[in-house]
N, C-alpha and C positions, 0 to 999 in steps of 0.2 A: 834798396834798388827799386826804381820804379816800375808799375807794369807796364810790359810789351805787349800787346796787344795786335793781329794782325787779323784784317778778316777781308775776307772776298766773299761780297756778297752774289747771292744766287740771282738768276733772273727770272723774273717773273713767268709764272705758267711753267716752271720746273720744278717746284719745289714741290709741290703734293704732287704733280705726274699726272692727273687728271686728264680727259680727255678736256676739249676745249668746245667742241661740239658732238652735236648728239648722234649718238649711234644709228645709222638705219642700216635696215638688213634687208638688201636689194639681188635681184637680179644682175650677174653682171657676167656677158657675155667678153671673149678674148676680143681684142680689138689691134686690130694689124695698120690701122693706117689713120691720120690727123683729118682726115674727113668722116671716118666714122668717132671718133671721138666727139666731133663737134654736133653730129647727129643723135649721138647718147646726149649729151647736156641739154638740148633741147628736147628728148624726152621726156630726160626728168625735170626739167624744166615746168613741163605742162602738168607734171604729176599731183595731185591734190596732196597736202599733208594731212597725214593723220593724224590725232590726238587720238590715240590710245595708251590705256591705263599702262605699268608698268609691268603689269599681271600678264599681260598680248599670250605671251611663246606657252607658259606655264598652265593658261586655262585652254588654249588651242589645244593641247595635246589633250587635258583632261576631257573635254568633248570630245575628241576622238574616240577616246576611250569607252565612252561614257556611249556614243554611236555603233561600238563592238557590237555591247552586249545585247543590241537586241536584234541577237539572230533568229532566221526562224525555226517554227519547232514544232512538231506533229500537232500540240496541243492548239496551237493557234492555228492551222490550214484545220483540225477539226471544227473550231468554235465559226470556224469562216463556211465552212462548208453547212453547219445547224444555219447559222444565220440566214443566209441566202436561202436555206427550205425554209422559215418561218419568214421571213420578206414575201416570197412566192406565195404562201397560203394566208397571208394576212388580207389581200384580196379579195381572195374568195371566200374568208370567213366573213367580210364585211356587206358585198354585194350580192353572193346568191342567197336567194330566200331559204333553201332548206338550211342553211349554216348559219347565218345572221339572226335566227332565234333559236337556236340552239344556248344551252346555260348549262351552266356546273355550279351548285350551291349559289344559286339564282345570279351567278354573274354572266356574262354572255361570251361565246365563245372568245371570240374578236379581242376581245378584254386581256383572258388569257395569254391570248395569241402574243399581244403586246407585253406580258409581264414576262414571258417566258422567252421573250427576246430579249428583253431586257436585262435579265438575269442570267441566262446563258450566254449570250454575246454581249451585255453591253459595255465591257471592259474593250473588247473589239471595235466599237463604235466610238467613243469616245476617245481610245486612242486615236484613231482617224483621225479624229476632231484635233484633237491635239497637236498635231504635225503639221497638219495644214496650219494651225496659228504657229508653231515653230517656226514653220521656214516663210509665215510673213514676219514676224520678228527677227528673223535673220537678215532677212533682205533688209528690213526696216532698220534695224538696230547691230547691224554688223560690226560697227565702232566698237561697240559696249560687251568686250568680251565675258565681263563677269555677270554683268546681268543676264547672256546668255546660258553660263554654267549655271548659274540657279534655274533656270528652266529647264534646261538639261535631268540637273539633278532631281529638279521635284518633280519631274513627268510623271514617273508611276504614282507617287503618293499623289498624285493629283488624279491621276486616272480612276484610281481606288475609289478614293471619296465621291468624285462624281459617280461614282457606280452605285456606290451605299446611297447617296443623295435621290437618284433617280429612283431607287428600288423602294425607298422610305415613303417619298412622296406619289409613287405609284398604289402603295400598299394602302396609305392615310386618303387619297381623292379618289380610289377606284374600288378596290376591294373591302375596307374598313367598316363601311356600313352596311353593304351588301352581305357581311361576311355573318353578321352579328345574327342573321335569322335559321344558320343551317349550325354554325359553330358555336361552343360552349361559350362563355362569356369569359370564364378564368382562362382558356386554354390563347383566347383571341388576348385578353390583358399579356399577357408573356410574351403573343409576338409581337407584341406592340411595344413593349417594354425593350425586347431582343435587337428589333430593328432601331430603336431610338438610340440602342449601346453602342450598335454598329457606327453609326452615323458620330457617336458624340467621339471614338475613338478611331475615324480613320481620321477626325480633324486635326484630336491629338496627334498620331501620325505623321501626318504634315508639318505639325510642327516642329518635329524632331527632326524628320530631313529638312526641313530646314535650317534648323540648327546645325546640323551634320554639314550641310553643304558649304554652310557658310565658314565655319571652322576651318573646311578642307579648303576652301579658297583661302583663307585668309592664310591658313600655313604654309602653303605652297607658294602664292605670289609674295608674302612676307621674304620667304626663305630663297624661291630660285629666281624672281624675275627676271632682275637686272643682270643675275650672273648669268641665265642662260641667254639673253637677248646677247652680249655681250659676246660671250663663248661663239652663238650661231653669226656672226659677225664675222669673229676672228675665223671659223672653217670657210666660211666664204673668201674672204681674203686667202688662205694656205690653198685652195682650190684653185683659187685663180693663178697662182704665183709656183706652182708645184708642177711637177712634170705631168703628164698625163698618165692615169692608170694610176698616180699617186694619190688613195685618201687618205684623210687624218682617221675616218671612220672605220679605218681595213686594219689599223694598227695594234695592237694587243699589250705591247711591253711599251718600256720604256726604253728600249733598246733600238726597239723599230721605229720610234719616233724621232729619236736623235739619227738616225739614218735619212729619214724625211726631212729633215731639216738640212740636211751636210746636200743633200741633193736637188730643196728648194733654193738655198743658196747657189747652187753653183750653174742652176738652171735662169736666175736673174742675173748673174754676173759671172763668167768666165776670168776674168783677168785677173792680173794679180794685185789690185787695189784692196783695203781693207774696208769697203766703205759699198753700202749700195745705193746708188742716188734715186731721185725722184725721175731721173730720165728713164734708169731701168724699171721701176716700176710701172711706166706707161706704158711699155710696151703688153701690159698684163690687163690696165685698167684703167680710165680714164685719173684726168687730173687732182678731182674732188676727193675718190676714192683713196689715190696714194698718196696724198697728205693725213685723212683721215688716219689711214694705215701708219703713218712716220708719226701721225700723235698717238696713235695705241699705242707703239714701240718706246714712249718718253719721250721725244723730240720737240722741241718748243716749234710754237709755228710758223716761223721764219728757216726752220732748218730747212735743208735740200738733201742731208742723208743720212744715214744710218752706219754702225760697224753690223758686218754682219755676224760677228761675235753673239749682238745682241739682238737679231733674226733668229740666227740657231736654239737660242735660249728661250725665245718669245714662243716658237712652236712646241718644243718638247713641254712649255708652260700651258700650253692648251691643252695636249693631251691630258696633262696632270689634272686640270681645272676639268675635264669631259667626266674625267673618272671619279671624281669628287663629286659632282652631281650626280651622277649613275648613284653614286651610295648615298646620294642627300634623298633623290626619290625615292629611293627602296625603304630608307627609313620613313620616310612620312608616311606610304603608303600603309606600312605597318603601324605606325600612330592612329592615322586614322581610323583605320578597324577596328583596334582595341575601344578607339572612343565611340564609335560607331557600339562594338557592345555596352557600354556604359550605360548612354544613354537605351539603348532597347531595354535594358535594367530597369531604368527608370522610368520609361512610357510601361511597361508591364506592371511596376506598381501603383503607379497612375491609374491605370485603367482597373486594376484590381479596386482601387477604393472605390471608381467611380460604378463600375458593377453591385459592388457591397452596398450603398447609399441606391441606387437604380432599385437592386428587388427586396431592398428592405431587410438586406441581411444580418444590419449591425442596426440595434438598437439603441436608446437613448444611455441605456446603463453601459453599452459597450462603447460608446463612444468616449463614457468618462472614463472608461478603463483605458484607451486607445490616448486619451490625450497624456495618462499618466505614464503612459509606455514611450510614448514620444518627449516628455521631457525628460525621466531617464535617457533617453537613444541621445539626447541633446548632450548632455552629461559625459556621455559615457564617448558618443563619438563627434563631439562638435568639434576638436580639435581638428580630427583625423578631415572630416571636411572642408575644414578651413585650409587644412595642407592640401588639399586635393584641389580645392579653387586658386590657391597660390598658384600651387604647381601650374594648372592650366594656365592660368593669366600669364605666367613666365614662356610658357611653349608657345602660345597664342598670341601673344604682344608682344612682347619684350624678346625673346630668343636670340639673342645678342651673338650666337654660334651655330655654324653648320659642322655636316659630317666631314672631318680629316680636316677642321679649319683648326689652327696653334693659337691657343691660349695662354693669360698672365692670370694668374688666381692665387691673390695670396704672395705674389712672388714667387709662384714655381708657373713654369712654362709648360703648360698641357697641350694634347692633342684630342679629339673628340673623338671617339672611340663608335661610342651608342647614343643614341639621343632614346633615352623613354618616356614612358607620360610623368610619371612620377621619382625619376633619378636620371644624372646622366654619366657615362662610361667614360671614363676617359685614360690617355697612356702618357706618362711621362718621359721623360726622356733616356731612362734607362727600361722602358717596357713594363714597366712598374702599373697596375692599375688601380684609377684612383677611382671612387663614386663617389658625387656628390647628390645628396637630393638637390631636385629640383627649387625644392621652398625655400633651402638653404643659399640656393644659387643666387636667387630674385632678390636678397637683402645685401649680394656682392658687389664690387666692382669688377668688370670682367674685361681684360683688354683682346683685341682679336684682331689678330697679328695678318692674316689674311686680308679684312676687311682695310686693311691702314693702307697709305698712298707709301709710295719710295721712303723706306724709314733710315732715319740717320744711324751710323756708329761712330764710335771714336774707340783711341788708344791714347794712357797715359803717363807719362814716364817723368822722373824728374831728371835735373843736368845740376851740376858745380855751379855755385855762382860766381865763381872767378873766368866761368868760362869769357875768353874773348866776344866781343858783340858781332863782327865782322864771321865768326867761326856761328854764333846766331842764328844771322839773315842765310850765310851758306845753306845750312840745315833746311832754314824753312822755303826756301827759293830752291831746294830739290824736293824735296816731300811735296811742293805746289806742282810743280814739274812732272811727277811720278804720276800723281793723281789724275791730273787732267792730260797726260797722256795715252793711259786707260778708260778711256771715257763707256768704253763698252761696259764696264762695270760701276764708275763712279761719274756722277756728274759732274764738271768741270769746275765746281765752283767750292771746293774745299774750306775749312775755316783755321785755323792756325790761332791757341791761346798760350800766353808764356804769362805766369805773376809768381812773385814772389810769395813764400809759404814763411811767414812770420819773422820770429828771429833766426833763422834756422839756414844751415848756407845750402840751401838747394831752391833751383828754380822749378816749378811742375808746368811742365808745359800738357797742353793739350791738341790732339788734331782729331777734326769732327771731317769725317766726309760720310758723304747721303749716297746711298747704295742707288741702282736704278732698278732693286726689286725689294720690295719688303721683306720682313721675318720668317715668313710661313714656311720657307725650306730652309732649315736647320744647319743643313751641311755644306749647301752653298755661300750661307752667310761666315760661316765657320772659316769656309777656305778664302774666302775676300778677306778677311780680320786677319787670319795669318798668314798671307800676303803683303798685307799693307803694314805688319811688324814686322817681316823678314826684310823688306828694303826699306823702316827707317832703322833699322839696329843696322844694316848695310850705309846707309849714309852718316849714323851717328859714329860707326868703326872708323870709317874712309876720312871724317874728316875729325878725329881723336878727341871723340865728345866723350866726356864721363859720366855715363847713364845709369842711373837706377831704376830697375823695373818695379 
């Protein structure tokens, strides 16, 4: 017998679910009447667009952050209060005569004056400095949010070094020569030595937050950009559409979200239609907005409405999606420390060698012993650091998974549990918990079931092949029927395969329909799948199909 083949194809801009345009995250005031509507369009009309990075939401908050901690604190109103008395007497050390030849180990007061502000306060002063260039590159560079967080970040290790920088080059053009005629000459080598260590490792320093900063940028916009820009979106939208007094941010379970929902709903549409159209949504937000809105939800962009089946679903998926990030930050934050100690690790043996090399500590014989120590360490731990740059390169590039995103690895379906530097945690579907290293992971394929657009299912069953052709089309022209009658869970566009399985007298049919949510909740896709086998074994009964599961 020949194959039957039936297929309804999908329409364009449904099939991945994508939005069609880009997310922005606006201001949007309730809007009661077709005259302020037309007044919003020409504001945003006039508004400039921004090109910022995808990082925007992710490094805004980390500047926040990062603006906390410099409260202030006894130690700095003390250092402000020296400062201002040595500003006050640097005058008078310079202009009255009985002070201005006054000297201490033939240097002159005035001299002093200056090192001794500089030293005590000048962590003070150049902070200043530093702020005032912050907020011109703010103003200047407002666009470029990450190039902000790195200034952000490297402010103190920048304050440090100009601090060592200034006090080095104070010591070597003001006191260095002068010093040589009251001071020992070994005692003045050491501080000469001391100040040059200072200077060579707050540069190192530097470097390392640097490295630091940039990690932590890179894992946080890698990891939440899109989803939080995304997220803050969709609260603005349930904001505007949700009764008053209702937040998403007030809700705690999951229980209270799906009440928010039953109540956003009933708040846009009172009547007894299953549908919320674009008409209802204007009354909440101009035109632009609830289209955006109706393509978040799936809708291709000629639709005009929505079930609100799939409203109620779309909100309690935000709360879920809030709470996911809550645990995606908290883990990183914790990443980031540990590697933040790592490297302090590593600047502290840095600068150990570079002290030992400075006052001559490690001689030419110790060095051949040091180089034979380090090709053992090579031996003994080159592996372990090769696992350890994996591992990073995997968390820092690649990281294919967030916290509580559903995973394929291997063919079993995981949940991500713990994300660490070097292994990650994850739960199965019986609670079961797996670990994989991290190095192990970077050589996998990893599918991630959250990250994927509307993912398809199917059900397969075989029929008699003597069955009637007419008893056939029946079968497949109500399973077509069923499907895209429920469009709140399947999109209308189902696929229907019937071929022939060899010499063998049964037909295998197959029916594929595309969910309007992905995989990443387990037990809703569960209950769509036996659904859509409880009514075709209902239509296979009704019209006396003989089906083999």
């Amino acid at each position: 017998m020949e194959n039957i083949v039936i297929e309804v194809h999908q329409p364009a801009g449904l099939e991945t679910g994508q939005l069609t345009e880009p997310l922005e995250i606006v201001e949007i005031e309730e809007i009661e009447s077709e005259a302020h509507f037309e007044k919003e369009e020409q504001e945003e009309g006039q508004k400039i667009e921004e090109n910022e990075d995808q990082d925007t939401r992710i490094i805004d908050s980390l500047i926040e952050e990062e603006l906390k901690q410099g409260k202030v604190k006894k130690l700095v109103i003390a250092q402000w209060l020296l400062c201002l008395v040595l500003v006050l007497s640097l005058p008078f050390s310079i202009w009255l005569p009985k002070w201005n030849k006054l000297s201490f180990s033939y240097v002159v007061i005035w001299k002093w004056n200056v090192f001794l502000l500089f030293l005590l306060s000048g962590k003070i002063i150049f902070r200043c400095m530093l702020r005032l260039v912050i907020l011109f590159m703010e103003w200047k560079f407002s666009k470029y949010k990450r190039l902000l967080y790195y200034i952000h970040g490297t402010r103190s290790a920048v304050e440090s070094c100009l601090w060592v920088v200034s006090m080095f080059a104070l010591w070597n053009f003001i006191f260095s020569q002068k010093l040589k005629r009251s001071v020992r000459l070994e005692t003045l080598f050491y501080i000469n030595k001391v100040s040059s260590f200072l200077l060579v490792s707050s540069v190192v320093w530097i470097v390392k937050t640097i490295v630091l900063t940039y990690l932590a940028v890179r894992y946080n916009s890698h990891i939440l950009s899109l989803r939080i820009r995304e997220m803050e979106f969709s609260e603005r939208m349930i904001h505007q559409i949700a009764p008053k007094g209702n937040s998403l941010k007030k809700i705690r379970n999951e229980k209270g979200a799906k009440n928010l929902a039953i109540k956003t709903v009933q708040n846009l549409s009172n009547n007894s239609s299953r549908y919320i159209y674009v008409e209802d949504l204007m009354g909440f937000m101009n035109i632009n907005n609830a289209r955006k809105l109706l393509n978040l939800l799936g809708c291709a962009s000629e639709c005009q409405k929505v079930h609100k089946l799939v409203l109620e679903n779309w909100v309690v998926n935000i709360f879920k999606e809030r709470k996911a990030i809550e645990l995606t930050r908290s883990n990183s934050k914790s990443i980031v420390k540990k590697i933040n100690w790592i490297l302090i690790f590593v600047y502290f043996i840095i600068t150990l060698i570079i002290f030992s090399f400075m006052f001559e500590i490690i001689t030419s014989q110790d060095l051949v012993f040091l180089f034979w120590i380090v090709i053992l360490a090579g031996f003994t731990f080159g592996n372990t650091c090769k696992i350890a740059f994996e591992a990073v390169i995997h968390l820092f590039v690649m990281h294919p998974f967030n916290i509580d995103d559903r995973c394929e690895i291997d063919g079993v379906e995981l949940v991500v549990n713990k994300i660490n530097i070097f292994s990650t945690i994850f739960l199965r579907n019986d609670n079961q918990n797996v670990i994989y290293p991290n190095v192990v992971l970077w050589t996998k394929s990893v599918s991630n079931f959250r990250l994927s657009p509307p993912m398809k299912d199917k059900i397969e069953f075989d029929i008699f092949i003597l069955t009637p052709e007419e008893q056939i089309s029946a079968m497949k022209q109500k399973i077509l029927s069923f499907i895209q009658s429920r469009e709140e869970l399947w999109f209308p566009t189902p696929r229907i395969f019937i071929t022939s399985i060899g010499e063998t007298s049964r037909l295998h049919a197959e029916v594929r329909a595309t969910h309007r949510i992905n995989m990443q909740d387990l037990d809703e896709r569960l209950e769509r799948k036996n659904l859509l086998y409880k009514e075709v074994a209902n239509i296979v009964r009704e019209l006396g199909i003989l089906v083999h599961w």
